[in-house]
C-alpha positions as CSV (number, residue, x, y, z in Angstrom):
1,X,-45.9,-22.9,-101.8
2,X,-44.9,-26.5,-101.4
3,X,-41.8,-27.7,-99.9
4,X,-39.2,-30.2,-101.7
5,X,-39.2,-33.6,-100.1
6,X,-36.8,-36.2,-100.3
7,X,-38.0,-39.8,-100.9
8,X,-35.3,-42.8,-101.1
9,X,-36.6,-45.2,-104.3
10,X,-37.3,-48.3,-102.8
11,X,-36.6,-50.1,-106.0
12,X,-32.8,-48.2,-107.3
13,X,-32.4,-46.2,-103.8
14,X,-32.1,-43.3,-105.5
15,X,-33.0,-39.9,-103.8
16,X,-35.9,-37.7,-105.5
17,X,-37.3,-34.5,-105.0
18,X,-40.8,-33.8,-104.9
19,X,-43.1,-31.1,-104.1
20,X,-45.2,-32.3,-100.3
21,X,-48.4,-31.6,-102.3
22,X,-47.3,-34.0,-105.2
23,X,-46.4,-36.9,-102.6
24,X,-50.1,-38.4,-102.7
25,X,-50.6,-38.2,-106.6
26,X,-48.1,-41.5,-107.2
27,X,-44.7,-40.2,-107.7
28,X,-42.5,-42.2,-109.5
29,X,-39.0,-42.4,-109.6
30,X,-36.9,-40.2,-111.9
31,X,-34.3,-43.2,-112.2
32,X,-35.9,-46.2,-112.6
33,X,-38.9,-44.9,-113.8
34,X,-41.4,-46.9,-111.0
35,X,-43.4,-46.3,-108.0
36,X,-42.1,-45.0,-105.1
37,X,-44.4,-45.4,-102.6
38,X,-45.9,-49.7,-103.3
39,X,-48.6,-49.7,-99.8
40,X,-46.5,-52.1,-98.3
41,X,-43.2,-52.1,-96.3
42,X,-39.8,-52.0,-98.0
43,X,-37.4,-54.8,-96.9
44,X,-34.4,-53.0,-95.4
45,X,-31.2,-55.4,-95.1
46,X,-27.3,-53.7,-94.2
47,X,-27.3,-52.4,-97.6
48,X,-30.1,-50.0,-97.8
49,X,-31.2,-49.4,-94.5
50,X,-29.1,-46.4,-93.7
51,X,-30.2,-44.8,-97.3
52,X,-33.8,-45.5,-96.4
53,X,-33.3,-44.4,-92.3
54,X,-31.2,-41.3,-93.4
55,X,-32.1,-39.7,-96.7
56,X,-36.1,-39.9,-96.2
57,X,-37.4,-36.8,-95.2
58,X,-40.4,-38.6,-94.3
59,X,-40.5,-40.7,-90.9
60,X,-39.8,-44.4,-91.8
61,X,-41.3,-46.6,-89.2
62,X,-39.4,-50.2,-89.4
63,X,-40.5,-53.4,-87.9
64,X,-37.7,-55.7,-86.6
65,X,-39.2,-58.8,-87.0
66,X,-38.0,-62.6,-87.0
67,X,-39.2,-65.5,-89.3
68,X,-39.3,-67.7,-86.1
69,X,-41.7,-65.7,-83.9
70,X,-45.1,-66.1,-83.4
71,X,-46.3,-62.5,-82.3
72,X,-43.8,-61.0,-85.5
73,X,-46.0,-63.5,-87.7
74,X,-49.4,-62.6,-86.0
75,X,-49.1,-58.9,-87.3
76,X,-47.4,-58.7,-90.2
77,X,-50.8,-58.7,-92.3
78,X,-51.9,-55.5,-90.1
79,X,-47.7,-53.8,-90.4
80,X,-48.6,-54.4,-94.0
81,X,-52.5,-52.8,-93.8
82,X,-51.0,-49.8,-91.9
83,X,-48.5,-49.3,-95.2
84,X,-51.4,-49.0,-97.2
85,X,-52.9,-46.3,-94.7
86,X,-49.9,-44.7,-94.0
87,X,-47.7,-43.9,-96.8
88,X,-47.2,-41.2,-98.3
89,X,-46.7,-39.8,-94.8
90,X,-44.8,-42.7,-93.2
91,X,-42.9,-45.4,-94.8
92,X,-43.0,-48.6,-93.6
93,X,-40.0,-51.1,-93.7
94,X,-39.0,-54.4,-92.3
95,X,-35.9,-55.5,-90.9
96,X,-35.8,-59.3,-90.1
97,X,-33.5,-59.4,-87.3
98,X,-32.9,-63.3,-88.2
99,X,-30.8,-62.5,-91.1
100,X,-29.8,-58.8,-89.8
101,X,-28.5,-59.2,-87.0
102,X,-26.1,-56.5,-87.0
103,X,-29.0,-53.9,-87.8
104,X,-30.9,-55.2,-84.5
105,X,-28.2,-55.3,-82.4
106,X,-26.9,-51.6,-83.5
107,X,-30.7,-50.7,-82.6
108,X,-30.7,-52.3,-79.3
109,X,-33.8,-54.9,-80.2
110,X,-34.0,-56.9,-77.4
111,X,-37.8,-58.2,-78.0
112,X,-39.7,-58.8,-81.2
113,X,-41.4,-57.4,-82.8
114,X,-40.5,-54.3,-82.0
115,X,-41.6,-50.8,-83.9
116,X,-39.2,-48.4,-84.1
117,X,-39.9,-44.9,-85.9
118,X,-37.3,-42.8,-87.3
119,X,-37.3,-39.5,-88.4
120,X,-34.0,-37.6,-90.3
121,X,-31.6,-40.6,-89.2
122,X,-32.9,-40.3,-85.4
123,X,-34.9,-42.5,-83.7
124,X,-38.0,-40.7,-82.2
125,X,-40.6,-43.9,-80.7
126,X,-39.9,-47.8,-80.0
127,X,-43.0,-49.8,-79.3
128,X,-42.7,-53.1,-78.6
129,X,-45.2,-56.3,-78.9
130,X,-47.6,-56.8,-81.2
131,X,-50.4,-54.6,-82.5
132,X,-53.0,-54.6,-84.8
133,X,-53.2,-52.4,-87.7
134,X,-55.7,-49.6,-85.8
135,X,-52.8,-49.5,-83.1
136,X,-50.1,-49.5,-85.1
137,X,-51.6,-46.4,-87.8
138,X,-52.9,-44.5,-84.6
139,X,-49.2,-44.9,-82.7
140,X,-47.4,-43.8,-86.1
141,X,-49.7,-40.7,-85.8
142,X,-49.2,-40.0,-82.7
143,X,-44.9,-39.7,-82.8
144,X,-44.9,-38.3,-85.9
């Protein structure tokens, strides 16, 4: 027997139910009627992140990024790969620190990019520096 999940829309942030088997056969959402996993991150700001960070039942693995940095820029096309590989499992979300700053500095970034993976509301792994999509898949794995 399958357990319910709970997956935060990342289009109307509404919470759904859905079986764990059913999480890889394209759920949509029973709201706003679209996707609910898109294989690449979901852009978190002050007024979703705690929805997304708190009512996922699966880990959501945020990269706090800026617009301005080099190494943040360098590995955004392998963060964005890794969603693809990922999700359903893991969701993957961005936080740009540039225009969030209240998110980072709640989080205690200090360097970026940094990875932080959350599970139930809790943080559970920080990685920080840039990684390629290999690393970043296999580190998810690991922590999760």
């Amino acid at each position: 027997m399958s357990e319910l999940v709970y997956i935060v829309c990342p289009h109307c942030l509404s919470v759904n139910r859905i079986e764990s088997t059913r999480l890889g056969d394209k759920p949509k959402c029973g709201k706003c009627h679209q996707a609910l996993f898109l294989a690449h991150p979901v852009e978190l700001t002050s007024s979703n992140f705690q929805q997304h960070i708190s009512r996922n039942d699966i880990p959501v693995l945020v990269d706090f990024w800026a617009p301005w940095c080099g190494p943040c820029l360098t590995m955004a096309p392998a963060f964005e790969d890794a969603a693809a590989q990922l999700e359903p499992d893991i969701r993957l979300a961005k936080v740009n620190t540039e225009s969030e700053q209240g998110i980072g500095s709640e989080h205690g970034i200090r360097s970026i990019p940094t990875l932080v993976l959350f599970k139930q509301g809790r943080e559970i792994a920080r990685q920080s520096g840039a990684m390629g999509v290999a690393d970043i898949v296999a580190w998810a794995k690991a922590h999760v």
